[in-house]
C-alpha positions in Angstrom: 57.7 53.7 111.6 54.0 53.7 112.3 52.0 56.7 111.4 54.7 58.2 109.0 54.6 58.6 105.7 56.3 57.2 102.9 58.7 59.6 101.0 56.9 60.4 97.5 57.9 58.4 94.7 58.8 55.2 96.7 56.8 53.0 95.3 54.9 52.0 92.6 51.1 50.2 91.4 51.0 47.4 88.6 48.2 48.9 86.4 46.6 45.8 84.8 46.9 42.1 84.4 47.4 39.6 87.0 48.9 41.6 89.6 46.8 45.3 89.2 46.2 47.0 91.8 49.7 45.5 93.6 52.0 47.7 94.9 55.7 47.1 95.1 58.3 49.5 97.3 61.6 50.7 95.6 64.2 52.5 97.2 64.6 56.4 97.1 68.0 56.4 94.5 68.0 59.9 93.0 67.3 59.6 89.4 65.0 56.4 89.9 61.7 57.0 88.6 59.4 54.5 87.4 57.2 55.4 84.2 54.1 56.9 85.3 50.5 55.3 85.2 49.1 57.1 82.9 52.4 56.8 80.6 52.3 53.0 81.3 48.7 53.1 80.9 49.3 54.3 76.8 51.8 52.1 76.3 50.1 48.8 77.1 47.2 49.8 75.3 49.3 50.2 72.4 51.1 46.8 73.0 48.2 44.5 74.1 47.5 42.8 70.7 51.3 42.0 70.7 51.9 41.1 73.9 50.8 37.5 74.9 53.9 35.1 75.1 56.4 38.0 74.3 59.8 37.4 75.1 60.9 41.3 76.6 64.1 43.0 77.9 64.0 46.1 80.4 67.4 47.2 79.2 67.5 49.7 81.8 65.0 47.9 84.4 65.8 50.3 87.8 62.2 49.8 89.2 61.0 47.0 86.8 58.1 48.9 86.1 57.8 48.2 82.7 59.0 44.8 82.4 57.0 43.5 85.8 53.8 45.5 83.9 54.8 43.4 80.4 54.5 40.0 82.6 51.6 40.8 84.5 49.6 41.4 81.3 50.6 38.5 79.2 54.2 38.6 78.3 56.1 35.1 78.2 59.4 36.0 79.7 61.0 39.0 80.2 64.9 39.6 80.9 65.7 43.3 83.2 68.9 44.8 82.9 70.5 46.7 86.1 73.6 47.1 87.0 72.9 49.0 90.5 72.9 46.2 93.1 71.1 48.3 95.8 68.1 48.9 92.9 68.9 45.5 91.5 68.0 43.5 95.2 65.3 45.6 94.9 64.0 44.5 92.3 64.5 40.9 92.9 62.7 41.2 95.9 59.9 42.5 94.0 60.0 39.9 91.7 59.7 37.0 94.2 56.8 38.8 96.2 55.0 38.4 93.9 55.8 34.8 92.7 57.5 35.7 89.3 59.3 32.6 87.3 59.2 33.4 84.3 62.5 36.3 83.9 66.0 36.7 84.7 67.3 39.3 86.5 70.7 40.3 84.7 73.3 42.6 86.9 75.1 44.0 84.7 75.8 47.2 81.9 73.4 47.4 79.4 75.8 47.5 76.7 77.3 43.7 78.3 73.9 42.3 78.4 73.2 42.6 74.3 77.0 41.4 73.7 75.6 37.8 75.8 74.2 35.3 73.4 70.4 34.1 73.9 66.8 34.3 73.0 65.5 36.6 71.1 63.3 39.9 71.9 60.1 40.7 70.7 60.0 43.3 72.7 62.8 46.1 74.3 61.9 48.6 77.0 64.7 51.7 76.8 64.4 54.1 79.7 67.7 55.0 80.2 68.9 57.6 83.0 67.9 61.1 81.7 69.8 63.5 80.6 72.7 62.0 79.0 72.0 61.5 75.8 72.0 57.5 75.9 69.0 57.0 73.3 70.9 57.0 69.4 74.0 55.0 71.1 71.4 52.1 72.6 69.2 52.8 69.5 72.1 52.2 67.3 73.3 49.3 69.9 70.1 47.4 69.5 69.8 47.7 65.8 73.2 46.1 65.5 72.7 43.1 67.9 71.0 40.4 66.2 69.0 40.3 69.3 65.7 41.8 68.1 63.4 39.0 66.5 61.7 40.1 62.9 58.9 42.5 63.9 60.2 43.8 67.4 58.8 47.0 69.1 61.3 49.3 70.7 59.7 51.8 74.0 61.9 54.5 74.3 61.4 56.7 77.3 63.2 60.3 77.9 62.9 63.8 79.0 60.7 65.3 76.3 63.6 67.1 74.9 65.2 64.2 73.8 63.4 63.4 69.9 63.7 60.1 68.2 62.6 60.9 65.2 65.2 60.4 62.2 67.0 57.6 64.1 68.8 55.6 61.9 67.6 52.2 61.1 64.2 53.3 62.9 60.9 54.4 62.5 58.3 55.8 65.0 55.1 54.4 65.2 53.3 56.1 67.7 54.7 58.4 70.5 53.2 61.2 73.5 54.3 63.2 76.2 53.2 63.6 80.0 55.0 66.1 82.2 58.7 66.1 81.7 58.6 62.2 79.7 58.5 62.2 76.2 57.5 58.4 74.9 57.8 56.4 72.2 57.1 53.2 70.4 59.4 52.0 67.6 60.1 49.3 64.8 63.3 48.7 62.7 63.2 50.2 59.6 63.7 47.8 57.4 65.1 49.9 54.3 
């Protein structure tokens, strides 16, 4: 309606690349969030020298935030993961405003879309809904699904609470909190 506002939180601005300054509308699920700026901000600061021609997957895409922010500053292809077909429509809609080709848009559990066979990732986003304790299982998931090429970064995202330190198999490279988000940028431990 003209002259009325847009509930908080319903939308969101690609920070850098080829589509900054773009912003794309999501709808008001409770429990979506995308990753904030300044979170998204740190993160592809930490990734730039490893992102050109990645191949990612937003495991747990909801707004696409992260894997739509991975294409528009350099990644190859990216995969998202989202079984909710209200946030999943979304999303695709998203995507073809703004002229992607170069991901697929899986509907499905996350824990189905690492049993498929396919490419490779170089690099995993894993924001999983907060607050239930999804991080070792997916952690523990990923290590054990020959779908992370040599060398791959893991993002974890989770309520600050939630530590990742000590995970099996893993080791922390760098990590940061804003707000209520704890963050967190991981390799496979190779030992």
């Amino acid at each position: 309606m003209p002259g009325q506002r847009r509930a908080k939180g319903q939308n969101l601005r690609v920070i850098g690349g080829r589509w900054r300054g773009r912003r794309l509308a999501f709808p008001a699920v409770e429990g979506l969030r995308p990753t904030p700026d300044r979170v998204r901000e740190t993160l592809f600061n930490w990734l730039r020298p490893t992102l050109a021609g990645a191949r990612c997957l937003d495991l747990y895409a909801g707004t696409g935030a992260l894997g739509i922010e991975a294409l528009s500053q350099g990644a190859g292809r990216c995969t998202f993961v989202e079984r909710d077909p209200v946030i999943a429509r979304a999303l695709a809609a998203n995507l073809e405003l703004l002229g992607a080709t170069d991901f697929e848009l899986l509907r499905t559990d996350a824990a189905l879309a690492l049993d498929r066979r396919g490419d490779l990732f170089d690099m995993v986003f894993l924001d999983p809904p907060f607050n239930r304790g999804l991080i070792p299982t997916q952690l523990a998931e990923l290590r054990a699904s020959d779908r992370l090429a040599d060398g791959a970064l893991v993002y974890v995202e989770a309520e600050k609470t939630q530590t990742v330190d000590g995970a099996p198999g893993w080791r922390v490279l760098r990590g940061g909190t804003a707000g209520q988000v704890g963050f967190h940028l991981l390799e496979m431990d190779p030992s």
